[in-house]
MDAnalysis code that builds the backbone (N, CA, C; Angstrom):
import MDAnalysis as mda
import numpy as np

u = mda.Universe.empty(699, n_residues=233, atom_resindex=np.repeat(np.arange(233), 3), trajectory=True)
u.add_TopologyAttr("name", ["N", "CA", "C"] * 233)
u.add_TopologyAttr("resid", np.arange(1, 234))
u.add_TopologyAttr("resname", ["UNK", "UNK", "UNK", "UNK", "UNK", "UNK", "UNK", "UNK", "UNK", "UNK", "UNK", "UNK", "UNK", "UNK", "UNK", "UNK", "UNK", "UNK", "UNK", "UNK", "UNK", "UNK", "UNK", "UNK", "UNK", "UNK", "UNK", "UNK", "UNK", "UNK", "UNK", "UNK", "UNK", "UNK", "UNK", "UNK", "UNK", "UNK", "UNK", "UNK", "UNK", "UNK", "UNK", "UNK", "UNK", "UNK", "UNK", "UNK", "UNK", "UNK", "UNK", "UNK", "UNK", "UNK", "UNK", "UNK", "UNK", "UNK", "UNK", "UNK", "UNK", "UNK", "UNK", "UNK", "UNK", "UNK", "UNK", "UNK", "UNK", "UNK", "UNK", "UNK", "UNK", "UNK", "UNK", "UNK", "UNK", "UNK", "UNK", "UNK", "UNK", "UNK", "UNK", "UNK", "UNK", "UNK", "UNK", "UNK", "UNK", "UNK", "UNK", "UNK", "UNK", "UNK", "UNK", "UNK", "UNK", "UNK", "UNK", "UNK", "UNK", "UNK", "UNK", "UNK", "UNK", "UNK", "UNK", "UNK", "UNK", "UNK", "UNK", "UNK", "UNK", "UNK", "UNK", "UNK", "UNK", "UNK", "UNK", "UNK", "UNK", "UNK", "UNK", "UNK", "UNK", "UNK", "UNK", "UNK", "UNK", "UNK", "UNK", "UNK", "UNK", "UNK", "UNK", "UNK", "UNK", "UNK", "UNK", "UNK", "UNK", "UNK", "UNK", "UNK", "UNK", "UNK", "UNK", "UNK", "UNK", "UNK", "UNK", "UNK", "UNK", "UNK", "UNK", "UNK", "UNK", "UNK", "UNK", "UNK", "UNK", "UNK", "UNK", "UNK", "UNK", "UNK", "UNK", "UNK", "UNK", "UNK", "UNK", "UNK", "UNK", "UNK", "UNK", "UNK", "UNK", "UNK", "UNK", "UNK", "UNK", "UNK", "UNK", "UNK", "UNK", "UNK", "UNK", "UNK", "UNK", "UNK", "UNK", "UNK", "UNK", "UNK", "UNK", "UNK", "UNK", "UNK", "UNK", "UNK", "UNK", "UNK", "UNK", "UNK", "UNK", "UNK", "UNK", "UNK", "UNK", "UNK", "UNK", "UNK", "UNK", "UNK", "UNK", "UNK", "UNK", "UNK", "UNK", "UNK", "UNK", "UNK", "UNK", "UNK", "UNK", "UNK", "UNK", "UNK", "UNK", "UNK", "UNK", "UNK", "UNK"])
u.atoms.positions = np.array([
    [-2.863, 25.448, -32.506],
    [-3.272, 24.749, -31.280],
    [-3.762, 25.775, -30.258],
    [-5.135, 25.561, -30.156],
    [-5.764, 26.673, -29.019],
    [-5.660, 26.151, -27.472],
    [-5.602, 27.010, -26.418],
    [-5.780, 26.586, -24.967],
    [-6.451, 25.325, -24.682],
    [-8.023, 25.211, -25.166],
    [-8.047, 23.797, -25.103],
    [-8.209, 22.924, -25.493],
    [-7.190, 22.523, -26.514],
    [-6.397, 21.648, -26.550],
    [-5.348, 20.968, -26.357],
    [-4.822, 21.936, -25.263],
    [-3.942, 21.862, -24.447],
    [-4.596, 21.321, -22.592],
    [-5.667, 21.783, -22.782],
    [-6.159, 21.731, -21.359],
    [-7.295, 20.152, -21.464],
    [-7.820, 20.337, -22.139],
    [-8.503, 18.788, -22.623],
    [-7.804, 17.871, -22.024],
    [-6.436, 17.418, -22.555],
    [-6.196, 15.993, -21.950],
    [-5.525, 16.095, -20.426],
    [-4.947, 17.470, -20.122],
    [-5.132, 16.925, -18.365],
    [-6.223, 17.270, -17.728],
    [-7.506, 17.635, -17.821],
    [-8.488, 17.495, -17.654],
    [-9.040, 16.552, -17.479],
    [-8.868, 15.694, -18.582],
    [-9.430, 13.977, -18.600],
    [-8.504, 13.561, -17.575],
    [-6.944, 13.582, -17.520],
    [-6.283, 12.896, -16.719],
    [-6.651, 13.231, -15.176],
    [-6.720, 14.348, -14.670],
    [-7.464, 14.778, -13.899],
    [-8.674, 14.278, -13.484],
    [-9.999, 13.917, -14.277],
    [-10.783, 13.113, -14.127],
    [-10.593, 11.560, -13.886],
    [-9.735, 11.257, -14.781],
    [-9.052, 10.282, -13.856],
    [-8.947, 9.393, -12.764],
    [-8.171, 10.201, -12.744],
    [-6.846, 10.333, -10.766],
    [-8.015, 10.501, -10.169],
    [-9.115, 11.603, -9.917],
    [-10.515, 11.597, -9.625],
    [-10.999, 10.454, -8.913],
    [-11.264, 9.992, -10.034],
    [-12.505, 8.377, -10.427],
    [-11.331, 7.331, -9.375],
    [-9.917, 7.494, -10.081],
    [-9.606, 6.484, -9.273],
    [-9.146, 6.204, -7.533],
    [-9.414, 7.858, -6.818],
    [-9.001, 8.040, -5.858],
    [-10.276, 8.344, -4.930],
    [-11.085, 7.398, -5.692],
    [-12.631, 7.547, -4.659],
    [-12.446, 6.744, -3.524],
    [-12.189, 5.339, -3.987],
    [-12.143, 4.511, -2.624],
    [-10.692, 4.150, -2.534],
    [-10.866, 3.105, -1.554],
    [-9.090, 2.766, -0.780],
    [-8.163, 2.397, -2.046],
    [-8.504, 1.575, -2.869],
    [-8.073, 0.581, -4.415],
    [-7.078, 1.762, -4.612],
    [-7.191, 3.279, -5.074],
    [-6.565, 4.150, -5.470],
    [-5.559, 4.342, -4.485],
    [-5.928, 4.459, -3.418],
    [-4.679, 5.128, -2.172],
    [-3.512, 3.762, -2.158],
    [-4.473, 2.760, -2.178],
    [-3.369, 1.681, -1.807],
    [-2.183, 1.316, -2.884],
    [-3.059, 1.635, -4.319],
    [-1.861, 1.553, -5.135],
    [-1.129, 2.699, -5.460],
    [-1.815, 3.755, -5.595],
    [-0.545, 4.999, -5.398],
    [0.390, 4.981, -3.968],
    [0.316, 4.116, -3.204],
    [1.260, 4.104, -2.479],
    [2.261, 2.847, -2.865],
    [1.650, 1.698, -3.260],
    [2.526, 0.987, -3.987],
    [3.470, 1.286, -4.955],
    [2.678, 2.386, -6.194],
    [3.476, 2.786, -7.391],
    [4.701, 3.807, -6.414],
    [4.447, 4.714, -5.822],
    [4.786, 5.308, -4.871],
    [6.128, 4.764, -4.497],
    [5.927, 3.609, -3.562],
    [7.345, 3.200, -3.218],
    [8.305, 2.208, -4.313],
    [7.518, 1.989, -4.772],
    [8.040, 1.412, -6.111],
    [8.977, 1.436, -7.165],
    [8.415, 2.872, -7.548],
    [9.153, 3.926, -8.732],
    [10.231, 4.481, -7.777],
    [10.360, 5.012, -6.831],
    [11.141, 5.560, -5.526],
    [12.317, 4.594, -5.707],
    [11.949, 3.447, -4.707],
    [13.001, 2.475, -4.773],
    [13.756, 2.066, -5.833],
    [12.919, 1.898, -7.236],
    [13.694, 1.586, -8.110],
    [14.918, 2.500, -8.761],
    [13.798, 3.675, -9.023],
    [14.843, 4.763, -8.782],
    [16.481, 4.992, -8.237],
    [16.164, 5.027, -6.905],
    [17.167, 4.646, -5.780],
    [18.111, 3.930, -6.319],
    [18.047, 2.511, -6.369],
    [18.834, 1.420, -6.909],
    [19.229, 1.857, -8.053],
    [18.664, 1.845, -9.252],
    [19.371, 2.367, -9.985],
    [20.273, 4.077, -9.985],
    [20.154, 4.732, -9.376],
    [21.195, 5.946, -8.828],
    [22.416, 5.843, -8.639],
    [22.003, 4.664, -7.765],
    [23.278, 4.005, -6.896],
    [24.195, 3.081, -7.092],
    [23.684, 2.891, -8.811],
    [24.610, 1.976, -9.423],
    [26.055, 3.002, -10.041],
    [26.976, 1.979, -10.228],
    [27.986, 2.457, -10.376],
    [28.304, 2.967, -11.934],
    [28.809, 4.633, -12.282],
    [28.737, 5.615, -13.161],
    [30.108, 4.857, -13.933],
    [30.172, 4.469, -15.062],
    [31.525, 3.585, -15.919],
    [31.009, 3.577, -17.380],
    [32.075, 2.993, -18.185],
    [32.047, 2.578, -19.135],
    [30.655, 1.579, -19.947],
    [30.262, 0.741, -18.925],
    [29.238, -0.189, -18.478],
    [28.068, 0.129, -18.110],
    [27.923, 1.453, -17.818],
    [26.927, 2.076, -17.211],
    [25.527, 1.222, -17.571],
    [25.093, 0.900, -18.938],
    [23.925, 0.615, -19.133],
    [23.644, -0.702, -18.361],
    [24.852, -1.705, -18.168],
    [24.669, -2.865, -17.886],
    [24.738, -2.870, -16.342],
    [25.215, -1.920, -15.886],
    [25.038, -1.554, -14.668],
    [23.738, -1.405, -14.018],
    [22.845, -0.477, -14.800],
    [21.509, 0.126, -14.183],
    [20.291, -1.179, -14.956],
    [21.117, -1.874, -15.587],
    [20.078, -3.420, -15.862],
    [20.700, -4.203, -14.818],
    [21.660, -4.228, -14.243],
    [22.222, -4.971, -12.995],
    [21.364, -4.817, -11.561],
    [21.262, -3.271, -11.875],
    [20.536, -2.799, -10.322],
    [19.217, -3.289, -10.500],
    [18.477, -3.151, -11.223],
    [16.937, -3.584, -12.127],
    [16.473, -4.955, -11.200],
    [17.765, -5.548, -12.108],
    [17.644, -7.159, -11.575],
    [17.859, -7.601, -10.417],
    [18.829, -6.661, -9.473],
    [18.710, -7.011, -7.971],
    [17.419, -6.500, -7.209],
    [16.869, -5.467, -7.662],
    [15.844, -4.600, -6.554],
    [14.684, -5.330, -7.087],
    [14.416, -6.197, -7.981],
    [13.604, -7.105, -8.085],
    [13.689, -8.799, -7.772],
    [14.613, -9.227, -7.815],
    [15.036, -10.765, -7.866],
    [16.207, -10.978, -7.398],
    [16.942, -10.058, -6.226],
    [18.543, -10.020, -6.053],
    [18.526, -10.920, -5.100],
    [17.297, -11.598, -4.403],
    [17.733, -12.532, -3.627],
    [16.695, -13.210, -2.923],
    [16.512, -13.901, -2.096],
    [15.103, -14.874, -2.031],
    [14.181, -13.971, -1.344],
    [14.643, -12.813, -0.885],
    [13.913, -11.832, 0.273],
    [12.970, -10.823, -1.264],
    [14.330, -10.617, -2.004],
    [13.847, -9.934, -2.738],
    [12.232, -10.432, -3.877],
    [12.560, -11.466, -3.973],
    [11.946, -12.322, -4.933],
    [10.336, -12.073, -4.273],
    [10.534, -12.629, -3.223],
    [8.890, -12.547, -1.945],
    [8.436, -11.318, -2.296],
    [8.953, -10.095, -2.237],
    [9.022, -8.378, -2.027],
    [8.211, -8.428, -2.724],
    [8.866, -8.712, -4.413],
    [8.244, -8.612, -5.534],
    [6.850, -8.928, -5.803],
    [6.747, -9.940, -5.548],
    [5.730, -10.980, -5.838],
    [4.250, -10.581, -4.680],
    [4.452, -10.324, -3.576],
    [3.451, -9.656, -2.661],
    [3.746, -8.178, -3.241],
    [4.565, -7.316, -3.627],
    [3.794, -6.036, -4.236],
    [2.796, -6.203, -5.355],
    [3.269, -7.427, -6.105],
    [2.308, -7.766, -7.425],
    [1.093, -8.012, -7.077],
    [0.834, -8.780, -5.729],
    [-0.371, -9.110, -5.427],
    [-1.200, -8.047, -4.750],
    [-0.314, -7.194, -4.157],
    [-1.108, -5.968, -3.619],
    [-1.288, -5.027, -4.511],
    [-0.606, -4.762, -5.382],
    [-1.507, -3.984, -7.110],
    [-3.187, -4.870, -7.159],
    [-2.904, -6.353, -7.594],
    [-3.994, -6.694, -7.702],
    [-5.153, -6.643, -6.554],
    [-4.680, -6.620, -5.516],
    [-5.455, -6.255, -4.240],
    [-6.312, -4.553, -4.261],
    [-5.322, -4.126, -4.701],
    [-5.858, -2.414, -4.490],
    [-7.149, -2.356, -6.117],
    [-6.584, -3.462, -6.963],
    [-7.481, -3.002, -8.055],
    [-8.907, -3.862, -7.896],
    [-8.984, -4.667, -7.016],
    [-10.282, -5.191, -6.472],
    [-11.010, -3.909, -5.514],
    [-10.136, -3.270, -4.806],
    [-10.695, -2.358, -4.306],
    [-11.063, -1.484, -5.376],
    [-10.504, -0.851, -5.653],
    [-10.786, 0.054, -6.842],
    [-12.512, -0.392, -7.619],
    [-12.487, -0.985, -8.268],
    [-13.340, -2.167, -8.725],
    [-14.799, -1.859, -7.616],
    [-14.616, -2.454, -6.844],
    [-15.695, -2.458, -5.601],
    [-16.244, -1.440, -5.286],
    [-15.329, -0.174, -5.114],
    [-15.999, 1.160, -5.114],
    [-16.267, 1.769, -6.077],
    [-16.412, 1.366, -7.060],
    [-16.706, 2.351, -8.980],
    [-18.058, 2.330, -8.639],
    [-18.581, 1.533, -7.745],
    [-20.351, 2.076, -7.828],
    [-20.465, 3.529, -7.099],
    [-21.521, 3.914, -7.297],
    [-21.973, 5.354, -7.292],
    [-22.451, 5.375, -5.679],
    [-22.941, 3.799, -5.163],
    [-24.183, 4.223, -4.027],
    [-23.136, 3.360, -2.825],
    [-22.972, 1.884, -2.760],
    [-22.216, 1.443, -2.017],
    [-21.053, 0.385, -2.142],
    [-20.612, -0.006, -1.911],
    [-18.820, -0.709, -2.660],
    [-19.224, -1.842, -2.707],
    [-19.078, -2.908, -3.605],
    [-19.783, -4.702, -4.127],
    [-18.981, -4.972, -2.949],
    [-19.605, -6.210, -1.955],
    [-19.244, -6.682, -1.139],
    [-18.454, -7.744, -1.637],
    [-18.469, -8.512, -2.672],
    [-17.847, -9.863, -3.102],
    [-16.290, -9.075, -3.306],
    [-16.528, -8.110, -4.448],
    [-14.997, -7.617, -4.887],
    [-14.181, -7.209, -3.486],
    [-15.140, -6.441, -2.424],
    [-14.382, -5.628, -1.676],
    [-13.668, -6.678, -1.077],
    [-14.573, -8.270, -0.311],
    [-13.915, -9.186, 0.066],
    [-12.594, -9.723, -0.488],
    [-12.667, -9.491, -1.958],
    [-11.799, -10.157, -3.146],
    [-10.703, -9.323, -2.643],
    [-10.398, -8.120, -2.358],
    [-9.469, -7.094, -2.300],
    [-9.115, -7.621, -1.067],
    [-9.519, -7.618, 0.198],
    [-8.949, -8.379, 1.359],
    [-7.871, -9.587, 1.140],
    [-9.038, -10.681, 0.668],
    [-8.151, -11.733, 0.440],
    [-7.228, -11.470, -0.083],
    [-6.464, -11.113, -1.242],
    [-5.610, -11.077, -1.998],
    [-4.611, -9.842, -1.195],
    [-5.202, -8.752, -0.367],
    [-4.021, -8.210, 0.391],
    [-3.671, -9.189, 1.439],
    [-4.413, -9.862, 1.795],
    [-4.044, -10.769, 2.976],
    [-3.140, -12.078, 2.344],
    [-2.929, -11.892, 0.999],
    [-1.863, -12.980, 0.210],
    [-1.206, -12.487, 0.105],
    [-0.821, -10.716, 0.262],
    [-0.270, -10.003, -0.004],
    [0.749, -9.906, 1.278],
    [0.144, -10.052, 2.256],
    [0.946, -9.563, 3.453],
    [1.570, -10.615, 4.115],
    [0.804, -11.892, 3.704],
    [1.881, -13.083, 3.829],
    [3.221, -13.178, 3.139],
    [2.980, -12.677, 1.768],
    [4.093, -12.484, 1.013],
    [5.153, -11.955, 1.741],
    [4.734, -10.410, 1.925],
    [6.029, -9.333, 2.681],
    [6.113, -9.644, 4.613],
    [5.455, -10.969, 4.660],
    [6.034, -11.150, 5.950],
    [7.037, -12.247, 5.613],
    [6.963, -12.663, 4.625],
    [8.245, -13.923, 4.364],
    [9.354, -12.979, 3.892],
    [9.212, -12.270, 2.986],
    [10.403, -11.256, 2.791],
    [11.209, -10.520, 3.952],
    [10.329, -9.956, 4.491],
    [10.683, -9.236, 5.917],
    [11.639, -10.122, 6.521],
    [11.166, -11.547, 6.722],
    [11.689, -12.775, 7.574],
    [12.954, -12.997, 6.639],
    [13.349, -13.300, 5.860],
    [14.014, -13.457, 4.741],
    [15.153, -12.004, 4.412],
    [14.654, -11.281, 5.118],
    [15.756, -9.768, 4.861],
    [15.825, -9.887, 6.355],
    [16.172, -10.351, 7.428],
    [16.050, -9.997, 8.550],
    [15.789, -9.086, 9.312],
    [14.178, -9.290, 9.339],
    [13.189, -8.279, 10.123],
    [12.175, -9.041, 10.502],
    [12.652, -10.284, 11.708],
    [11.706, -10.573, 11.674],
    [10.151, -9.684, 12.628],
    [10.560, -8.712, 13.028],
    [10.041, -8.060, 14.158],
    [8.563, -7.470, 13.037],
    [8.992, -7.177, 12.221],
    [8.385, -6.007, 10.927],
    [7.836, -7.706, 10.850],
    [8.267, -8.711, 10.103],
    [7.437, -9.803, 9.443],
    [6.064, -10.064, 10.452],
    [6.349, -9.852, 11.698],
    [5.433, -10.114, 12.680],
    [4.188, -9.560, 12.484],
    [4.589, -8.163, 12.190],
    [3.784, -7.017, 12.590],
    [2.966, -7.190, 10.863],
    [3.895, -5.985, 9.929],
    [3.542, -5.481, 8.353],
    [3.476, -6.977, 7.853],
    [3.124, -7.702, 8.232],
    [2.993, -9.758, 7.883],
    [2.015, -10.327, 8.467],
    [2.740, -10.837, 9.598],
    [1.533, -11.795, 10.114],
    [0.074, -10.971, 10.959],
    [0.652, -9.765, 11.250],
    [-0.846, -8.970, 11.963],
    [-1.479, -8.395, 10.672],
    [-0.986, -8.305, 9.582],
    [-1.523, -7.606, 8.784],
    [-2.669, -8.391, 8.104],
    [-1.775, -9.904, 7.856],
    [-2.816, -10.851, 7.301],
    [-3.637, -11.142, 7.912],
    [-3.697, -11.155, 9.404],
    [-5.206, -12.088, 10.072],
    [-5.863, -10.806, 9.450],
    [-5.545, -9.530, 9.853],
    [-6.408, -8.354, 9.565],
    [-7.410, -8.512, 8.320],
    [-6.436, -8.588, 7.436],
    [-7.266, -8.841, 6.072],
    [-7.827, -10.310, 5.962],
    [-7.775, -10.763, 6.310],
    [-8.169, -11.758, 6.148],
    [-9.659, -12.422, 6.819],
    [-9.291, -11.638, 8.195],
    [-10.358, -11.707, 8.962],
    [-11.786, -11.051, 8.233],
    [-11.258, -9.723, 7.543],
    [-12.393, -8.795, 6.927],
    [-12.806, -9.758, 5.691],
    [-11.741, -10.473, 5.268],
    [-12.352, -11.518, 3.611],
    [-13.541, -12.443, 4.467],
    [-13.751, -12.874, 5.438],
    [-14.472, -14.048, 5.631],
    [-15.088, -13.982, 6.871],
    [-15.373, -12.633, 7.318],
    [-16.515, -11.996, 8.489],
    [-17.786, -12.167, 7.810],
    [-18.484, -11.815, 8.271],
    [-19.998, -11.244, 7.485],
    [-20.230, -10.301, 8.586],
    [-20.923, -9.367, 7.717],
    [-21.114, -8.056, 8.399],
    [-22.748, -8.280, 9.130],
    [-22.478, -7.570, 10.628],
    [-23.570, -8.136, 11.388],
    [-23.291, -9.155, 11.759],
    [-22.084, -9.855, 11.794],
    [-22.144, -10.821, 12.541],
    [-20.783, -10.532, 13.452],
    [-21.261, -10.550, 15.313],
    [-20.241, -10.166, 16.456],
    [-19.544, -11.250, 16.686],
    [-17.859, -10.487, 16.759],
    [-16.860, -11.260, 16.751],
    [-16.704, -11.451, 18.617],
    [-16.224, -12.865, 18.675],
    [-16.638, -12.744, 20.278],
    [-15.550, -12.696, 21.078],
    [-15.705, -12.053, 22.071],
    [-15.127, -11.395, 23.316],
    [-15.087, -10.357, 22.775],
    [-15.406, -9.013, 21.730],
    [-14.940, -7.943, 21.230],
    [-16.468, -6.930, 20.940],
    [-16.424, -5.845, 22.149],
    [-17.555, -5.059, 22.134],
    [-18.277, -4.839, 20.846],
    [-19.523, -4.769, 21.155],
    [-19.697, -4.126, 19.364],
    [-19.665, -2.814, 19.142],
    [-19.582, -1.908, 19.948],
    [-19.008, -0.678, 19.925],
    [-17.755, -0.082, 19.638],
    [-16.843, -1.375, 19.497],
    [-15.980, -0.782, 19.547],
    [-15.472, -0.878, 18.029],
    [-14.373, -0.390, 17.472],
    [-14.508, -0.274, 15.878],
    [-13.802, -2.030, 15.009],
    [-14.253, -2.156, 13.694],
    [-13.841, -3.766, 13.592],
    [-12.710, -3.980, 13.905],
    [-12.581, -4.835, 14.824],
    [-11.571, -5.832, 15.217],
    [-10.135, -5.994, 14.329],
    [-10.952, -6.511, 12.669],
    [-10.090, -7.423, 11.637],
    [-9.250, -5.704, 11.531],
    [-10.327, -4.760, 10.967],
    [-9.736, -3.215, 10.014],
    [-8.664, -2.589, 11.326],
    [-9.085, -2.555, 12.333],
    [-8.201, -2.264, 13.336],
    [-6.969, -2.691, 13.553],
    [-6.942, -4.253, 13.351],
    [-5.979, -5.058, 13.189],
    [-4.711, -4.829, 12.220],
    [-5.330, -4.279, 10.500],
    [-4.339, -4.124, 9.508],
    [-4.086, -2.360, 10.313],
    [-5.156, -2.100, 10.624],
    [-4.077, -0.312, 10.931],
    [-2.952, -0.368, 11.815],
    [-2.583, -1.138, 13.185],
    [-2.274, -1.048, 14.025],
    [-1.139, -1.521, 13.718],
    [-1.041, -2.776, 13.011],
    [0.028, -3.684, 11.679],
    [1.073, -2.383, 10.926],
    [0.265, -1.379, 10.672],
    [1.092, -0.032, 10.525],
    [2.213, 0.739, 11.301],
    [1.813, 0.785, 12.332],
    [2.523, 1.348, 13.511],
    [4.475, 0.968, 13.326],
    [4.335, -0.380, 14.076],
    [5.631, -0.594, 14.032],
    [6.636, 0.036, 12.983],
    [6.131, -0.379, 11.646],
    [7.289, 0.440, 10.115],
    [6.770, 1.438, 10.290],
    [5.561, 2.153, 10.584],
    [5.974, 4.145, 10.784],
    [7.176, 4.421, 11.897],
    [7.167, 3.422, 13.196],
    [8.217, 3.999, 14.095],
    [9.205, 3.919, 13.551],
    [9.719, 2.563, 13.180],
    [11.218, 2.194, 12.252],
    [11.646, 3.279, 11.287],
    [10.758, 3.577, 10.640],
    [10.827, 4.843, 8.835],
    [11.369, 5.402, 9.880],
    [10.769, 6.505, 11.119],
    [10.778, 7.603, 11.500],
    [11.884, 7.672, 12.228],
    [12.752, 7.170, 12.922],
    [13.601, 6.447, 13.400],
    [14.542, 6.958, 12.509],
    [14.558, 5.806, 11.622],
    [15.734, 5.914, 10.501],
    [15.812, 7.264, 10.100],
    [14.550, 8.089, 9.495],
    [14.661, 9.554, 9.031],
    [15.292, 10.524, 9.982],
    [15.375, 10.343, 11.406],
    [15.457, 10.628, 12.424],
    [17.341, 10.696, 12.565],
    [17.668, 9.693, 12.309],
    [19.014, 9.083, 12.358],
    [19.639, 9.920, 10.877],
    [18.939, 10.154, 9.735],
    [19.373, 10.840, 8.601],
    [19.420, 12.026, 8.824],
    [19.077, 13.018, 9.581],
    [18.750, 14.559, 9.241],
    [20.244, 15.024, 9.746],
    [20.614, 14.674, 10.945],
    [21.477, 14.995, 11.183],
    [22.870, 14.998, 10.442],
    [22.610, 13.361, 9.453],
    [23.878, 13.530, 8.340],
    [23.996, 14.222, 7.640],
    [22.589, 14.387, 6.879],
    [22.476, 15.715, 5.755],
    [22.410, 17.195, 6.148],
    [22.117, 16.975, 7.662],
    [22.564, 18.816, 8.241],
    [23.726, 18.700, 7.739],
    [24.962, 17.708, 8.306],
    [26.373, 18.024, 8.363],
    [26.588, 17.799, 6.776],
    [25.798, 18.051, 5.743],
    [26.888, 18.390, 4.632],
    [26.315, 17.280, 3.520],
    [26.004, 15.816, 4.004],
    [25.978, 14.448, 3.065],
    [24.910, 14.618, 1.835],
    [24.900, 13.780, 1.474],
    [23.895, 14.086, 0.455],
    [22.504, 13.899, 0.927],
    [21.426, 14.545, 0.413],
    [19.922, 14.537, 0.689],
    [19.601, 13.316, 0.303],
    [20.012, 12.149, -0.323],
    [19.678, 10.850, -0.592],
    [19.366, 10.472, 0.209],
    [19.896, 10.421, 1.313],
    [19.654, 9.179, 2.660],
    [18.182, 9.796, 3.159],
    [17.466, 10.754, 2.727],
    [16.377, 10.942, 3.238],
    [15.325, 10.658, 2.281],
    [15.556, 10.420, 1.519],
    [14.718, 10.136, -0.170],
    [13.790, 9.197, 0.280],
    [14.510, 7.767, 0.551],
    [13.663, 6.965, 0.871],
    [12.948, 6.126, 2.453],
    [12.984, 7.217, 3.422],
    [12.241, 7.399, 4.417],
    [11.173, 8.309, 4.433],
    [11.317, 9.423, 3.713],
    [10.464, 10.153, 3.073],
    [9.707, 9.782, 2.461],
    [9.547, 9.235, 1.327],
    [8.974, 8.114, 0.441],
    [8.046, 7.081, 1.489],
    [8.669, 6.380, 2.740],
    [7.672, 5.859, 2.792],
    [6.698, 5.609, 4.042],
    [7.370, 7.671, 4.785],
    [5.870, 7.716, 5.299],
    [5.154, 7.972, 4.320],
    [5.297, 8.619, 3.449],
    [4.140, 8.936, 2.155],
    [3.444, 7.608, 1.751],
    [4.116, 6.850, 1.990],
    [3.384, 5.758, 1.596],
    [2.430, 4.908, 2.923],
    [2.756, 5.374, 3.437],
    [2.175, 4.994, 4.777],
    [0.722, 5.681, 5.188],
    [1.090, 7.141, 4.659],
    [0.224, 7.903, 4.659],
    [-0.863, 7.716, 3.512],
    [-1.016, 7.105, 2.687],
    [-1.532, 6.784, 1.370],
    [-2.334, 5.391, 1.962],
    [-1.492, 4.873, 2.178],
    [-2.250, 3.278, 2.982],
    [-3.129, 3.391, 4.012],
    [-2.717, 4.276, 4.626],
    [-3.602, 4.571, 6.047],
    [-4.874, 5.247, 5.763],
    [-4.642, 5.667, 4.814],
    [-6.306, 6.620, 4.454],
    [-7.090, 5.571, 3.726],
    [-6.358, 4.708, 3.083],
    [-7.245, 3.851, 2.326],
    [-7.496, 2.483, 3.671],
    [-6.842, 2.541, 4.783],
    [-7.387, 1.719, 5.636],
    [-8.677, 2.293, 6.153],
    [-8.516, 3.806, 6.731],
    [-9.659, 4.209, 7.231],
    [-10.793, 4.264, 6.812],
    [-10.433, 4.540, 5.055],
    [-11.571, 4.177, 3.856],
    [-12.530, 3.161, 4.523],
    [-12.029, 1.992, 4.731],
    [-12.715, 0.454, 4.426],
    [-13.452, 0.748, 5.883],
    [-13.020, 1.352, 7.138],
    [-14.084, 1.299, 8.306],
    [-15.338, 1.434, 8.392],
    [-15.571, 2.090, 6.912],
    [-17.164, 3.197, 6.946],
    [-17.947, 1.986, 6.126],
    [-17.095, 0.583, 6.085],
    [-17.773, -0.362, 5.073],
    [-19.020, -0.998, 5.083],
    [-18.885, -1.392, 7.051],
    [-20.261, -1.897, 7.562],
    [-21.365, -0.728, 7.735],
    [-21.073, 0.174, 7.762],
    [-22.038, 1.400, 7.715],
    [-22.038, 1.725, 6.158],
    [-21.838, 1.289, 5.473],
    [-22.870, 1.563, 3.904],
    [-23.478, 0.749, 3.665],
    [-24.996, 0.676, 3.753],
    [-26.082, 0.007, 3.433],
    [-26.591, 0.408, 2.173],
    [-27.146, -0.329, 1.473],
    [-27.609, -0.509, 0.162],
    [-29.181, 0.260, 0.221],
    [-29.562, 1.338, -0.630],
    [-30.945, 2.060, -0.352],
    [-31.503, 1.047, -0.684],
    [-32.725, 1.118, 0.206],
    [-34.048, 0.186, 0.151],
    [-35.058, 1.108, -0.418],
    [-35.853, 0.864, -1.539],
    [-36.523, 1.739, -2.095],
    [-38.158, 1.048, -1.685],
    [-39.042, 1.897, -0.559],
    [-40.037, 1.636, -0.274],
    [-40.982, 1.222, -1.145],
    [-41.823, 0.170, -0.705],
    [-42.933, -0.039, -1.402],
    [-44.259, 0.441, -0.990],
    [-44.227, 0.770, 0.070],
    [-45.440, 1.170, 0.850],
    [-46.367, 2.518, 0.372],
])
């Protein structure tokens, strides 16, 4: 076995991660897989070390997915925001400018998405977060599924940046303060000695925040990609 054939397949994988981290579709679901694998993780850690063990970490499985009606929502709007990010994904594989139908398709379905995790939110008691990472998130997306571009939203400068995309960023804010907060409230335990766990998953999800947010800013540059017009003159 020579060097490359060793180097060949992360190369391709590399090409990849590439291809798939052109437009938002990629950021949004590596931040999904992101908190995902994290959390599950987590839960299962934190199950209890026995005799039982296996039935234990299929115990935790089954709560951090379906442990309760909050949980159930969680689930089901992350599922839809996979499929959301892979419409994005999808939309930007062109070379010149992102299919407007798919990119819409990716809205809608995050905006089914964020209805989802505002019923969860509501349902885990938050409703403050359901408000925000929920109901501001969905007009956001939603607004962008069923705008047409070039067409001014009224009372709202046209200078100033879209309304709807502004809307899902700002929808951000609140859970970055909360994460930061909480991480905030952790450092000091794990100075004094505790375990580095309690920071695992605040950590985790500014990263994920940070992953989302780039793929929000992605979508701003949307009404400014025009399709080349190839002269006839």
């Amino acid at each position: 076995m020579n060097a490359w054939t060793v180097l060949l397949p992360l190369t391709r994988l590399r090409s990849a991660l590439g291809a798939r981290m052109k437009g938002p579709g990629g950021y949004y679901n590596s931040g999904n897989a992101l908190g995902l694998v994290v959390g599950l993780a987590t839960q299962i850690a934190a199950a209890p070390v026995g005799p039982h063990e296996e039935s234990a970490a299929i115990a935790a499985v089954m709560d951090y997915f379906a442990g309760s009606h909050g949980t159930v929502a969680l689930t089901l709007a992350t599922l839809v925001f996979f499929c959301g990010g892979e419409a994005y994904h999808r939309a930007w594989a062109k070379p010149d400018v992102p299919d407007p139908t798919l990119n819409r398709l990716g809205d809608f379905l995050s905006g089914l998405g964020a209805i989802g995790l505002g019923i969860a939110l509501l349902l885990l008691g938050d409703p403050l977060l359901a408000a925000t990472s929920g109901l501001l998130h969905a007009l956001g997306k939603f607004g962008s599924a069923f705008h047409r571009p070039g067409r001014q939203v009224p009372v709202w400068p046209t200078a100033w940046p879209d309304p709807f995309r502004s809307a899902v960023l700002a929808s951000r804010l609140p859970a970055v303060v909360a994460t930061t907060v909480v991480l905030g409230q952790a450092l000091p335990v794990v100075w004094s000695g505790e375990s580095f766990a309690a920071l695992i998953m605040p950590l985790t999800l500014l990263g994920c925040y940070l992953l989302w947010t780039k793929a929000d800013l992605l979508l701003f540059g949307v009404r400014s990609k025009v399709p080349r017009q190839i002269s006839t003159c």
